[in-house]
Backbone as a printed PyTorch tensor [residue, N CA C, xyz], in Angstrom:
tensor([[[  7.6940, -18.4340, -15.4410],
         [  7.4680, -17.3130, -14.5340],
         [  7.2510, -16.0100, -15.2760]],

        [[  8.1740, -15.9340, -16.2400],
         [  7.9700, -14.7920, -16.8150],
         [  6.4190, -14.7110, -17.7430]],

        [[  6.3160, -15.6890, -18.3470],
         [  5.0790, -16.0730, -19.0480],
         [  3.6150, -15.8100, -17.8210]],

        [[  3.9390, -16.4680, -17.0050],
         [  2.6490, -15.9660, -15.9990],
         [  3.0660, -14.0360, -15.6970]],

        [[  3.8300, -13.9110, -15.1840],
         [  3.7000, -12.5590, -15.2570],
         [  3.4150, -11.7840, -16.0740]],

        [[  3.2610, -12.2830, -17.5290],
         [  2.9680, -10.8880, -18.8330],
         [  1.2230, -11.8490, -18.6960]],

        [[  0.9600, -12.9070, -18.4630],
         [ -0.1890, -12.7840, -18.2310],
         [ -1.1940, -12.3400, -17.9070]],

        [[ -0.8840, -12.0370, -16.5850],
         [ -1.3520, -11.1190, -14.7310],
         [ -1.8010,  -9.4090, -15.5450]],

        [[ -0.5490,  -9.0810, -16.5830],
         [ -0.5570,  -7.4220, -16.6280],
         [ -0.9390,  -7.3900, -17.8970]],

        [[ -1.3810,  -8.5760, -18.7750],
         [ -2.4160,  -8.5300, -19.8090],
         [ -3.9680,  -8.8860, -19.8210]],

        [[ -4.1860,  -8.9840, -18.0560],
         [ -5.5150,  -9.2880, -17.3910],
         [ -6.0500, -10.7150, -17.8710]],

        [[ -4.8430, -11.7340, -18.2790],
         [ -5.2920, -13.2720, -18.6550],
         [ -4.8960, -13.6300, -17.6910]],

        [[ -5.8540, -13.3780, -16.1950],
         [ -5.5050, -13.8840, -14.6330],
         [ -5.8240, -15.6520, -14.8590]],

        [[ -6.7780, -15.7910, -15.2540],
         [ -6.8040, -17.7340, -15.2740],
         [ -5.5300, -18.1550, -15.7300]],

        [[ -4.9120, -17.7530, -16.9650],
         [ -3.5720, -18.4090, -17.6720],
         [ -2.4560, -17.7640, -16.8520]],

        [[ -2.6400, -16.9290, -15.9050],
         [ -1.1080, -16.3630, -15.2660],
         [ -1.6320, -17.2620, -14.2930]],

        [[ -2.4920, -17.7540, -13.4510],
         [ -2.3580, -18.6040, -11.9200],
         [ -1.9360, -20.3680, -12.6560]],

        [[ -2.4800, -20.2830, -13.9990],
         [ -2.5030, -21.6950, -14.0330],
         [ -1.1340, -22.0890, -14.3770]],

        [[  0.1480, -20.9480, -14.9080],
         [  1.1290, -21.1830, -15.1390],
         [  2.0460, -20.6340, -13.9180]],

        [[  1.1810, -20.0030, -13.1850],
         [  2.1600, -19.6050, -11.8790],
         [  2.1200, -21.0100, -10.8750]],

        [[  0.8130, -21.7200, -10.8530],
         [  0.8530, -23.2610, -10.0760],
         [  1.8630, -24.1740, -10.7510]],

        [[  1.6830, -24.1930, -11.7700],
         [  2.7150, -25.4130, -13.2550],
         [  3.9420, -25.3140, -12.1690]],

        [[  4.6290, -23.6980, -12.3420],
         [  6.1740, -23.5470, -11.6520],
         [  6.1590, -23.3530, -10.4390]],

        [[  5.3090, -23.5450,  -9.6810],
         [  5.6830, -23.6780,  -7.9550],
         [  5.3360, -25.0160,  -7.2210]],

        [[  4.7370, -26.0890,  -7.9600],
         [  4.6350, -27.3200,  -8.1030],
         [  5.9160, -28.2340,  -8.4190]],

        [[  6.7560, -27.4640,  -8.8460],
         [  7.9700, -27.7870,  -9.2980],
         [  9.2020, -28.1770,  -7.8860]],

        [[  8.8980, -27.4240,  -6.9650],
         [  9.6700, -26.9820,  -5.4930],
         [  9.8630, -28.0600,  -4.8020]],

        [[  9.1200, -29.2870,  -5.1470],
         [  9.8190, -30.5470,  -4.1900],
         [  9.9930, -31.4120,  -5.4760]],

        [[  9.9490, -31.5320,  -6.3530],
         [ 10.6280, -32.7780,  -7.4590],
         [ 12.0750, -32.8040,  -7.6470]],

        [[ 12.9870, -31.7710,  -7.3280],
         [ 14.3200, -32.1660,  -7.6300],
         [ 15.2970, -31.7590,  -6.2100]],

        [[ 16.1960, -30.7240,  -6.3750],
         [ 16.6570, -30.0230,  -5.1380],
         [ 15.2540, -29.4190,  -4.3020]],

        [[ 15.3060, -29.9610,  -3.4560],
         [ 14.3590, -29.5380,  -2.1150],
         [ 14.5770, -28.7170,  -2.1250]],

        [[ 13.3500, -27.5640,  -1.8420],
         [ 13.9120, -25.8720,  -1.8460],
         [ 13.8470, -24.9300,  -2.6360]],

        [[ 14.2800, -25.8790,  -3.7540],
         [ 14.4540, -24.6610,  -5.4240],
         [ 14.0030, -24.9540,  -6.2730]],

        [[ 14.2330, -24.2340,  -7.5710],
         [ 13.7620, -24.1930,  -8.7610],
         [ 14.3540, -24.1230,  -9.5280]],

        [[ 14.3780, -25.6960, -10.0880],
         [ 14.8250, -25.5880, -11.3830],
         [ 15.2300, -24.5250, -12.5350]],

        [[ 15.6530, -24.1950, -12.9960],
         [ 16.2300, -22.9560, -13.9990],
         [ 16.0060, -23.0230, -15.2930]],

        [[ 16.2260, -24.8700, -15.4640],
         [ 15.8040, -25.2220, -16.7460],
         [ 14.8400, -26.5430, -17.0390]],

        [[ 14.2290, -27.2320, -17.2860],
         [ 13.9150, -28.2910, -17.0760],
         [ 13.5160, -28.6900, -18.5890]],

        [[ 13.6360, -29.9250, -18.8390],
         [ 13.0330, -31.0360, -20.2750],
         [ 11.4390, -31.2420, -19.8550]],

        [[ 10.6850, -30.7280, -20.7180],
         [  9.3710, -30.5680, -21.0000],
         [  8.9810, -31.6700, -21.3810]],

        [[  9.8390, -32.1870, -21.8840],
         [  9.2140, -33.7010, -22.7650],
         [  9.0900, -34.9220, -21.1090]],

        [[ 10.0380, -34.9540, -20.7190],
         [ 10.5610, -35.7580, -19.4430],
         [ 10.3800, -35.2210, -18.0300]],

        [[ 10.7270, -33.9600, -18.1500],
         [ 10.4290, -33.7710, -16.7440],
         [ 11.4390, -33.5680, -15.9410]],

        [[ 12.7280, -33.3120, -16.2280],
         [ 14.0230, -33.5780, -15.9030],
         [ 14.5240, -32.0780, -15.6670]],

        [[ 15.2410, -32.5180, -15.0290],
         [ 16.5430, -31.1060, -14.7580],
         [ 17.5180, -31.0200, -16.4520]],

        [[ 17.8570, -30.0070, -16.9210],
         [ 18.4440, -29.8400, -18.2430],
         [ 19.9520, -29.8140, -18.1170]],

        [[ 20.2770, -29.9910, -16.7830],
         [ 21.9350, -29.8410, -16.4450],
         [ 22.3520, -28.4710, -16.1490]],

        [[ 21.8650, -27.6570, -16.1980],
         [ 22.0090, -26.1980, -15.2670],
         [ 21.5510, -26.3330, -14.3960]],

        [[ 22.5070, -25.3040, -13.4730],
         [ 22.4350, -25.4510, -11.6890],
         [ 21.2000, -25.3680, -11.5030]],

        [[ 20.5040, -26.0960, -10.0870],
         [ 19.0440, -25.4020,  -9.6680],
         [ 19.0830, -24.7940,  -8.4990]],

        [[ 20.3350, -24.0770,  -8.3260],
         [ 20.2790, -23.2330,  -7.4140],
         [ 20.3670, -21.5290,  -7.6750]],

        [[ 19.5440, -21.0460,  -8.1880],
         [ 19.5620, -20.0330,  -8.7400],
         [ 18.4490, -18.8700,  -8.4120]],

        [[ 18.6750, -18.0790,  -8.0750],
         [ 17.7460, -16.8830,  -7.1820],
         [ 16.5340, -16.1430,  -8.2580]],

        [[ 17.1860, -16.7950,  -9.3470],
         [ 16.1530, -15.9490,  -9.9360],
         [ 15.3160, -16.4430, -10.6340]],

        [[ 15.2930, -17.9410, -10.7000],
         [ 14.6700, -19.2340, -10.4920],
         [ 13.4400, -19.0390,  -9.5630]],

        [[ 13.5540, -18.9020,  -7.8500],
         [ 12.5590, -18.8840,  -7.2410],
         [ 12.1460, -17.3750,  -7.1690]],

        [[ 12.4260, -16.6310,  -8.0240],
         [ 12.4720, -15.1430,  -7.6400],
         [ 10.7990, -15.4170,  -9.0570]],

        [[ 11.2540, -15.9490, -10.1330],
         [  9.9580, -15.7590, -11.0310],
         [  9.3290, -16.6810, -10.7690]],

        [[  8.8590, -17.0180,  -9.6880],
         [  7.6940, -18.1050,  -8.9810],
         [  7.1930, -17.1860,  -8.2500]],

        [[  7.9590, -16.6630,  -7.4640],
         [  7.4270, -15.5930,  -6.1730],
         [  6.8030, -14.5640,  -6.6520]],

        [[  7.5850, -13.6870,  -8.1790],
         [  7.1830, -12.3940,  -8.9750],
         [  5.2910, -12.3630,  -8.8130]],

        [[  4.7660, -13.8240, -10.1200],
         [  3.2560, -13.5810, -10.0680],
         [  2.6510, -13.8780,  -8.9630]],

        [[  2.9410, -14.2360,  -8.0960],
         [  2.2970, -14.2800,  -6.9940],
         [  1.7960, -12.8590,  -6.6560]],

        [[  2.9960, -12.5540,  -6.2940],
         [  2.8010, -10.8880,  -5.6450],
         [  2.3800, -10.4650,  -5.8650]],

        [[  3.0170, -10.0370,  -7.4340],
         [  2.4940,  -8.7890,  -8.4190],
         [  1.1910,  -8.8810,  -9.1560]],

        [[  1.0590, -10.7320,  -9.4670],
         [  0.0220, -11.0610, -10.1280],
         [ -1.1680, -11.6980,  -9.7460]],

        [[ -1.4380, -12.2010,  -8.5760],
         [ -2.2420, -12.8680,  -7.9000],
         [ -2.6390, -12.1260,  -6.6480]],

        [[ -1.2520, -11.4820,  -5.9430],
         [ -1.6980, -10.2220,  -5.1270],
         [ -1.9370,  -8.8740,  -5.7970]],

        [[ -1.2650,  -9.0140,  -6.7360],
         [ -1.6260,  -7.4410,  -7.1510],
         [ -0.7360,  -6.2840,  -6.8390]],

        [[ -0.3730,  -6.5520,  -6.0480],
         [  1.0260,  -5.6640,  -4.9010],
         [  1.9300,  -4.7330,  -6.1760]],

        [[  2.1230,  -3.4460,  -6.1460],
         [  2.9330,  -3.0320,  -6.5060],
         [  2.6720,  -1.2890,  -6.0930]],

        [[  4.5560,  -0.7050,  -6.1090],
         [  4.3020,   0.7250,  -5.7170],
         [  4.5790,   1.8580,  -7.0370]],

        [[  3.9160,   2.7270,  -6.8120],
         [  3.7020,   3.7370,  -7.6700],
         [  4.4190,   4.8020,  -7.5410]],

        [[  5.6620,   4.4730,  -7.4780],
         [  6.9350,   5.5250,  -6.8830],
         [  6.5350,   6.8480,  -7.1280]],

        [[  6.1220,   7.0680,  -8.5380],
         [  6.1530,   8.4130,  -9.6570],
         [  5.2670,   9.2970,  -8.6510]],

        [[  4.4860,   8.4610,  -8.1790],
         [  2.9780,   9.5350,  -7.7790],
         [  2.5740,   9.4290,  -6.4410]],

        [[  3.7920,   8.1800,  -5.9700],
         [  4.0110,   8.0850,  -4.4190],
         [  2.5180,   7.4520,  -4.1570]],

        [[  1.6610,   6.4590,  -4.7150],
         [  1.2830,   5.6930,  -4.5520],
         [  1.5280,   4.0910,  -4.0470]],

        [[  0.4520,   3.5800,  -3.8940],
         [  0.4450,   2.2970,  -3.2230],
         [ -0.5460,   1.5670,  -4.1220]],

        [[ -0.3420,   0.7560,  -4.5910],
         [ -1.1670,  -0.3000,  -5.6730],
         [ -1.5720,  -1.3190,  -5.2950]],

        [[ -2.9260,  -2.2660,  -5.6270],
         [ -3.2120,  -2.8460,  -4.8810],
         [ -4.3920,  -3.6200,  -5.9170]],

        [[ -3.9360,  -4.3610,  -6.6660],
         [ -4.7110,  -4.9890,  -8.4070],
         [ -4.8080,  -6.6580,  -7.8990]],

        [[ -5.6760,  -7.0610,  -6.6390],
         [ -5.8300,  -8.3910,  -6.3620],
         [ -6.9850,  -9.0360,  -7.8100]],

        [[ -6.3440, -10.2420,  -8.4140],
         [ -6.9930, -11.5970,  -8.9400],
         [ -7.1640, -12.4740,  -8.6080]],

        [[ -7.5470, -13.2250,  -7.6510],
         [ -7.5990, -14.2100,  -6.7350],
         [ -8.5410, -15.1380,  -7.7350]],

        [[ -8.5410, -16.2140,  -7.4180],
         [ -9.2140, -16.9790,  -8.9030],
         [-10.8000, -17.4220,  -7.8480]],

        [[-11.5380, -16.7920,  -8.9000],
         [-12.9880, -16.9960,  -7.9590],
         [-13.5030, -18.6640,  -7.1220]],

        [[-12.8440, -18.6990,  -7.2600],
         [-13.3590, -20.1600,  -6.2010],
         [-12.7060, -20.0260,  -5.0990]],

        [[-11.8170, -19.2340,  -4.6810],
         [-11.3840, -18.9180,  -3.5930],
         [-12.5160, -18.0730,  -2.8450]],

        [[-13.0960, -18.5910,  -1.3650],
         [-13.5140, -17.8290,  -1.0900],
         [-13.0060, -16.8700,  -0.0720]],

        [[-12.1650, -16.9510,   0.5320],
         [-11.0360, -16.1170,   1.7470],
         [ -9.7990, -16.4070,   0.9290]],

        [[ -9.3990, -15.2560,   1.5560],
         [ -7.9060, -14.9220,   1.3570],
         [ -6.8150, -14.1560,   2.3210]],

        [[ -5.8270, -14.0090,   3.1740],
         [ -5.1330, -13.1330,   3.6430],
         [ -3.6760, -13.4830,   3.7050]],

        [[ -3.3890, -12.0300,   3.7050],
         [ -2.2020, -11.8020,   3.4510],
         [ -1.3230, -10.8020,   4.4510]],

        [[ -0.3890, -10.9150,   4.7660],
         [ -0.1350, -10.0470,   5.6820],
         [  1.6390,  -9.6300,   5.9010]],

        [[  1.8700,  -8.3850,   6.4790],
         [  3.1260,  -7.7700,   6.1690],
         [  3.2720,  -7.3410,   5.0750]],

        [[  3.0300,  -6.5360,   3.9870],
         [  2.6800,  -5.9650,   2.8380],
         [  3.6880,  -4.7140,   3.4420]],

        [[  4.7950,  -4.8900,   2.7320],
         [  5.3320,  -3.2810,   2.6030],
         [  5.1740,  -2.6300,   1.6500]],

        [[  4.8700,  -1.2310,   2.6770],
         [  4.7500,   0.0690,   1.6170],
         [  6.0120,   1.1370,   2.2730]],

        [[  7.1520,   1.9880,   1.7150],
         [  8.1240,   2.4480,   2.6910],
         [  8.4290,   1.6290,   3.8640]],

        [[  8.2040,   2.7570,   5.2760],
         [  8.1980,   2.1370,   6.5690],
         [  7.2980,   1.6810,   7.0790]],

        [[  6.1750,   1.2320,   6.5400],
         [  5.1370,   0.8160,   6.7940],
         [  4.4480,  -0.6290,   6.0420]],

        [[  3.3930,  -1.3270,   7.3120],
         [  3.0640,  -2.5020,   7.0170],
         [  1.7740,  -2.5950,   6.3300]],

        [[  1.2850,  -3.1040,   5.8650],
         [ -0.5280,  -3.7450,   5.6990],
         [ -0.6950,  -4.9640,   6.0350]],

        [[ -1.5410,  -5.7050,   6.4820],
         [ -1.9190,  -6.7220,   6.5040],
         [ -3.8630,  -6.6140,   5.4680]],

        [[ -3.9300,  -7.8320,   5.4250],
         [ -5.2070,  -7.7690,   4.2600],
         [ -5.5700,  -9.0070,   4.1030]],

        [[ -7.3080,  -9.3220,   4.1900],
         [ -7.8530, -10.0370,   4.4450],
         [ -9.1640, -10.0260,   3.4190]],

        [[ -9.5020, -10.7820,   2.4830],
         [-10.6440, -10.9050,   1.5130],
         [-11.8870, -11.7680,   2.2060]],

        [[-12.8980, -11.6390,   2.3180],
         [-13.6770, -12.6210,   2.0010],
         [-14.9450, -12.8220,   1.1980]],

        [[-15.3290, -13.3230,   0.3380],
         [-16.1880, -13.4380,  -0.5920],
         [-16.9080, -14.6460,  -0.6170]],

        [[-18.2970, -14.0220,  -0.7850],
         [-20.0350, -14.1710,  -0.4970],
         [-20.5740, -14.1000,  -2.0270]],

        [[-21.6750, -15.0940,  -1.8530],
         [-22.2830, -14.8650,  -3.4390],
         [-22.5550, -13.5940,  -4.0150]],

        [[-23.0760, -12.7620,  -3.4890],
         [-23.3870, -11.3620,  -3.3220],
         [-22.3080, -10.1570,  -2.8330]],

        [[-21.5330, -10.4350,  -1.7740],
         [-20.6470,  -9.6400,  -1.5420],
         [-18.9540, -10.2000,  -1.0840]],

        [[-18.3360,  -8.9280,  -1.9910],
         [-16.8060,  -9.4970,  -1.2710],
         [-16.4440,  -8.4220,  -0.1920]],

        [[-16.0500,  -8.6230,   0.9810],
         [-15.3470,  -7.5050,   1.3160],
         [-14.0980,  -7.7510,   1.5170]],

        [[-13.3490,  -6.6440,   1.7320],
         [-11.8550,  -6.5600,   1.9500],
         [-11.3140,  -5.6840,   3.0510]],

        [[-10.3630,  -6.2160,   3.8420],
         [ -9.9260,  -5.6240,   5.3430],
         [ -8.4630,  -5.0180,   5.0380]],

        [[ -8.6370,  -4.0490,   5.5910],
         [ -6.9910,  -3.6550,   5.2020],
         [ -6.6910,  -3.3420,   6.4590]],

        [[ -5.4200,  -3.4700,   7.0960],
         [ -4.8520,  -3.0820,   8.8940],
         [ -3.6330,  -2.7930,   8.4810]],

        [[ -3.2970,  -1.3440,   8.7710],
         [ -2.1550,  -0.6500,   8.7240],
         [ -1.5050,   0.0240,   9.4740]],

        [[ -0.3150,   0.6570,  10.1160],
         [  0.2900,   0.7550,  11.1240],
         [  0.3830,   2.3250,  11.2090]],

        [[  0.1410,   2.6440,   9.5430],
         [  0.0020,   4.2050,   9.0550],
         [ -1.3890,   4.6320,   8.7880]],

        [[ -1.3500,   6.0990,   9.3650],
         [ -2.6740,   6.7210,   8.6860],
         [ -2.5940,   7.2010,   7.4430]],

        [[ -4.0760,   7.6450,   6.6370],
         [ -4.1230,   8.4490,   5.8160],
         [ -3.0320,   7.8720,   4.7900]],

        [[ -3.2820,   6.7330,   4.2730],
         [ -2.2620,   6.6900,   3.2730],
         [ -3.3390,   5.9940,   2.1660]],

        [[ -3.1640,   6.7510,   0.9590],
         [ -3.9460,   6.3760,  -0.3030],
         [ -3.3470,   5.8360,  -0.7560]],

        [[ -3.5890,   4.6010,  -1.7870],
         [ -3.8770,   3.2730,  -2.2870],
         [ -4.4790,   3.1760,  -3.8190]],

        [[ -4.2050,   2.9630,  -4.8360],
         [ -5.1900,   2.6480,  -6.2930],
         [ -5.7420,   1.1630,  -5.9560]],

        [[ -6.7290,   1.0080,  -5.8120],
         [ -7.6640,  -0.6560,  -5.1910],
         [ -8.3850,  -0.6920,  -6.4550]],

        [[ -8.1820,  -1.7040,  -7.1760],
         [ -8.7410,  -2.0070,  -8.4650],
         [ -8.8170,  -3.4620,  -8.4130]],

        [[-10.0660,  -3.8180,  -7.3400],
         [-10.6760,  -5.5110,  -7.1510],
         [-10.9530,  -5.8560,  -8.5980]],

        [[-10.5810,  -7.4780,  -8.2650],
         [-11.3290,  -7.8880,  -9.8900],
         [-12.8010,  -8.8150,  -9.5080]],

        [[-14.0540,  -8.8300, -10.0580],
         [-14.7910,  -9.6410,  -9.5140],
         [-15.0280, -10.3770, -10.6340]],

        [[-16.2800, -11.1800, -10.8000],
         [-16.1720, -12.4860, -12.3840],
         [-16.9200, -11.5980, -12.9940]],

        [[-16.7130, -11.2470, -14.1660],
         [-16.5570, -11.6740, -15.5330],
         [-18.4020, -11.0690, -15.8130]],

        [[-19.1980,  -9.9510, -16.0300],
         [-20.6340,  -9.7230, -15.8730],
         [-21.3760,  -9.4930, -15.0080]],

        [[-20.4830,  -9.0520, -14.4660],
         [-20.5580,  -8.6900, -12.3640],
         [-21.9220,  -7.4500, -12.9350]],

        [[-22.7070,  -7.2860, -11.6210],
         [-23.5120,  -6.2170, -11.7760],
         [-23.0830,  -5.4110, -10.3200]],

        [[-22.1580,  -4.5800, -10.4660],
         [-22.2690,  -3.9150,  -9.4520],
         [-23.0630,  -2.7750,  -8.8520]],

        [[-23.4570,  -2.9950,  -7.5730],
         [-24.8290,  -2.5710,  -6.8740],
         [-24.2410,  -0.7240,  -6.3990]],

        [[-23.3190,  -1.4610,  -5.2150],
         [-23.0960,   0.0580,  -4.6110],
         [-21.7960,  -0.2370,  -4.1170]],

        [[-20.6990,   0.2840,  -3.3220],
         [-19.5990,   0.1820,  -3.0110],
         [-19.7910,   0.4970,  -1.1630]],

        [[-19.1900,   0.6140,   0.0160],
         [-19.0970,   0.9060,   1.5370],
         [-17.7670,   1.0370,   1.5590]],

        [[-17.7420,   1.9600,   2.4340],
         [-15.8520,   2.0110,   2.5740],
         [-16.6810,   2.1830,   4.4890]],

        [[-16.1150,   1.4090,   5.1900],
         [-16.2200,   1.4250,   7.1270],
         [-18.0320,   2.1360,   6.7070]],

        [[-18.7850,   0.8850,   6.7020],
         [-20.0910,   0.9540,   6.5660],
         [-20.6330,   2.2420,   6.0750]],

        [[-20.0190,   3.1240,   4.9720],
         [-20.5510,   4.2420,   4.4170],
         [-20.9630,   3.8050,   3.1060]],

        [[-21.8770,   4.1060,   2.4890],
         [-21.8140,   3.8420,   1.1850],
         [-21.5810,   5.3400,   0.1780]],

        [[-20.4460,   4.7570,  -0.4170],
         [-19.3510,   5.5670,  -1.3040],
         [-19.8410,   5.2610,  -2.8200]],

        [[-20.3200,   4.6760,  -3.3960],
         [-20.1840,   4.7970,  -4.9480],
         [-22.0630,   4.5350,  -5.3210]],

        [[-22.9100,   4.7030,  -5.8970],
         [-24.0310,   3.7670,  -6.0810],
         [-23.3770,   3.7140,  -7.8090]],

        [[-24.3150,   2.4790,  -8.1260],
         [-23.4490,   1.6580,  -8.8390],
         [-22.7480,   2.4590,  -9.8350]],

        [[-21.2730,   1.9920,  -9.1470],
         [-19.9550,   2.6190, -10.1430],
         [-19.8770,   1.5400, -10.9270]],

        [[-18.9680,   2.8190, -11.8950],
         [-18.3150,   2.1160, -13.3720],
         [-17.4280,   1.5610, -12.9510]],

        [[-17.4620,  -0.0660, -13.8120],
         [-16.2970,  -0.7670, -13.5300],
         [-16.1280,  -0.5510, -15.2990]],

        [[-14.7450,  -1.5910, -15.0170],
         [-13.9480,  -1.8530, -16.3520],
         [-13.9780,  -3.3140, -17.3100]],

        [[-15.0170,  -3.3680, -17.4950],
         [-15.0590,  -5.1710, -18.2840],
         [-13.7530,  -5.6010, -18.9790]],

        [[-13.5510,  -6.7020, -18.6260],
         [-12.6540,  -7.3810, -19.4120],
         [-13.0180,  -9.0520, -19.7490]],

        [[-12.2130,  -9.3040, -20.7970],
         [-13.2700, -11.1880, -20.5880],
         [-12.8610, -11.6210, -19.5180]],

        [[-11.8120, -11.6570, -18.1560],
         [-11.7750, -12.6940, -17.7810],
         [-12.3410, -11.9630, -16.1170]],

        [[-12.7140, -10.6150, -16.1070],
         [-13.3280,  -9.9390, -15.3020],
         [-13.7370,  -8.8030, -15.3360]],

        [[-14.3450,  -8.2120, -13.8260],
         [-14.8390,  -6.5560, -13.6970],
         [-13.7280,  -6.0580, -12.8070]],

        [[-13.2880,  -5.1490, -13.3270],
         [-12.4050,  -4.7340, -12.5150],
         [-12.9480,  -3.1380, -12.1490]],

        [[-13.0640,  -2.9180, -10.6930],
         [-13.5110,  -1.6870, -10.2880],
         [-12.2520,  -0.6370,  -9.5870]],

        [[-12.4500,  -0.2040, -10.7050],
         [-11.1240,   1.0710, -10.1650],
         [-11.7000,   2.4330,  -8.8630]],

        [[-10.6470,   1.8100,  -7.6920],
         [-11.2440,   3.1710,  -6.7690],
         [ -9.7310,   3.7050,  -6.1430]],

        [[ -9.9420,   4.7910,  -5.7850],
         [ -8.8860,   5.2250,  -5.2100],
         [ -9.2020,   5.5890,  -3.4670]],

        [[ -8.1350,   5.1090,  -3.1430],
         [ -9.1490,   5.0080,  -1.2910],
         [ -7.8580,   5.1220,  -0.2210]],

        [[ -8.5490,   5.8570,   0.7740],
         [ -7.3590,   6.0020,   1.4400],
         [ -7.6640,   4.9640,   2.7120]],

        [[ -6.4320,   4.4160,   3.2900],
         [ -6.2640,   3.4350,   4.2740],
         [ -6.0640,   4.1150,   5.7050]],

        [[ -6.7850,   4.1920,   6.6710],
         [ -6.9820,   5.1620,   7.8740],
         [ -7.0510,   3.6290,   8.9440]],

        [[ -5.9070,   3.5450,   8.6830],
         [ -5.7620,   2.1300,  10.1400],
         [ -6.4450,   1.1890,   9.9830]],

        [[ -7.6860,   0.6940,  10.4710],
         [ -8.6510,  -0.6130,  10.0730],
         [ -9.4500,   0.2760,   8.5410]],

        [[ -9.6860,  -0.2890,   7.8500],
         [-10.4240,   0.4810,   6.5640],
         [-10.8540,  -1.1020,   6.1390]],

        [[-12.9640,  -1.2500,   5.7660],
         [-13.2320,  -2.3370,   5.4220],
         [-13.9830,  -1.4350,   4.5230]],

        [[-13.6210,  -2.5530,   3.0030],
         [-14.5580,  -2.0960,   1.7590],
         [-15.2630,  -3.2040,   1.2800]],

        [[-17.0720,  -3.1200,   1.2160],
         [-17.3340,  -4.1720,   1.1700],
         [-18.1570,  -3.8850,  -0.6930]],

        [[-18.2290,  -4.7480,  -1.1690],
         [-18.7940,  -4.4160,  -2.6360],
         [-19.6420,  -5.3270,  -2.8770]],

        [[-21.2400,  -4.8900,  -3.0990],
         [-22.3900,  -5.5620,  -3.0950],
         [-22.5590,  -5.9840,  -4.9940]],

        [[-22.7090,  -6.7260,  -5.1150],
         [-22.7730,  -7.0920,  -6.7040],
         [-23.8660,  -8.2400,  -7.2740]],

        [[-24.1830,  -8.3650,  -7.8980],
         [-24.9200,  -9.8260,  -8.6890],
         [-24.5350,  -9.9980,  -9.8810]],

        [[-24.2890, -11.7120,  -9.9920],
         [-24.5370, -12.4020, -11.5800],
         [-23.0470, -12.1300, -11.5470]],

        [[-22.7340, -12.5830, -13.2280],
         [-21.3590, -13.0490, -13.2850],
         [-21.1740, -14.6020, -13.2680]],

        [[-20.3610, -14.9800, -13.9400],
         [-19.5540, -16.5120, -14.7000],
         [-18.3910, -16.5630, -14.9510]],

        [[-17.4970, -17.4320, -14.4340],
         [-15.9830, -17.3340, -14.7150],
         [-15.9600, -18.8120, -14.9700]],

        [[-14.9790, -19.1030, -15.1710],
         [-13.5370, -20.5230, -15.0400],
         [-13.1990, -20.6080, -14.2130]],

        [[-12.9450, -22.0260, -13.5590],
         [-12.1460, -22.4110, -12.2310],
         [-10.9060, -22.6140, -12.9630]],

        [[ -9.4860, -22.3160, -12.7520],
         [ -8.9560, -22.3070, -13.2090],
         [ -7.8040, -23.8990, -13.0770]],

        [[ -7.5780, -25.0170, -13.9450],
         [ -7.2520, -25.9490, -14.2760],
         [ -5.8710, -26.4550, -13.5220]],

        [[ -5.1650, -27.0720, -12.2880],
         [ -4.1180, -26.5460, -12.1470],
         [ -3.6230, -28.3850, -12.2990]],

        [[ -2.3800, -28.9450, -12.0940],
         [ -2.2140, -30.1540, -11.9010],
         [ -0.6200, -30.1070, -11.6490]],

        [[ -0.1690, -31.1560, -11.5420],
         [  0.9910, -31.3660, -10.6400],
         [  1.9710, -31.9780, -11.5910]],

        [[  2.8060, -31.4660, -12.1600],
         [  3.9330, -31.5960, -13.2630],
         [  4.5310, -33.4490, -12.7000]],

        [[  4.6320, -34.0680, -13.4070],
         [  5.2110, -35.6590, -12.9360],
         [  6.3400, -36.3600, -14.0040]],

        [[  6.9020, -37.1030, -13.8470],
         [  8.2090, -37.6440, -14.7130],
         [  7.4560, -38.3540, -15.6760]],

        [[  7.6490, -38.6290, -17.0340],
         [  7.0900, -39.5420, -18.1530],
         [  7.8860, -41.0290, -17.8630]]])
């Protein structure tokens, strides 16, 4: 868990999902429910420490959030963060109940050869957000729409090998849809399989 999480925030999103699946694959082979704490790599086994332990399923849940959703708050600057990696073969995604303070999001992806957009539904107005989508890996981005306006013609993104990541800062005004027109680009499907006893 911890290993997928320094993954996620070293932008090696393929190796943080493929080690965040390894340990949540884990959840029905021993105690129903939980997660192992320790397990024999060679075998496959429980190591004799309890597997009832919170912080066990707590670093299964961590990259998800933080690393696959992206989810995190920006106390300092009273921001709202929002760094989704979704592994490109996904083509929908949603998520919903996202706290920020007293307030909810719900959020909905869907992605098109050409375009992804993203739905955000919030219970609050006027609340700004750092939205830094990742798309594959040589993306050509065209133009950006925030609620059918077009907001950026082609902005700077941020290359990295395992994506483009487009940094925007955007405020969330109740329904808010951002759709991002792009071409080209190549990634990895990312490898996942199901841990089993030797």
């Amino acid at each position: 868990g911890w290993v997928s999480l320094a993954e996620f925030f070293s932008f090696r999103h393929t190796q943080g999902f493929i080690h965040t699946m390894n340990n949540l694959n884990n959840y029905k082979a021993f105690s129903l429910g939980y997660v192992e704490e320790v397990l024999n790599g060679e075998k496959h086994l429980p190591s004799g420490v309890c597997p009832h332990q919170c912080w066990s399923e707590t670093m299964v849940l961590m990259p998800i959030i933080e690393g696959i959703i992206g989810y995190g708050i920006e106390s300092k600057y009273d921001y709202f963060s929002f760094y989704p990696s979704f592994p490109f073969a996904w083509d929908s995604v949603e998520v919903r109940s996202i706290p920020n303070g007293n307030h909810l999001y719900n959020f909905r992806m869907i992605r098109e050869p050409e375009k992804t957009s993203y739905y955000f539904e919030s219970d609050s107005l006027f609340d700004p957000i750092h939205f830094w989508p990742m798309l594959l890996p040589g993306s050509s981005i065209r133009h950006v729409k925030v609620n059918g306006k077009k907001v950026f013609n082609r902005p700077a993104s941020i290359s990295l090998s395992q994506g483009e990541f487009l940094p925007n800062e955007i405020v969330i005004n109740g329904e808010t849809e951002i759709e991002i027109i792009h071409s080209g680009g190549i990634s990895l499907i990312p490898a996942t399989t199901k841990p089993a006893q030797n």
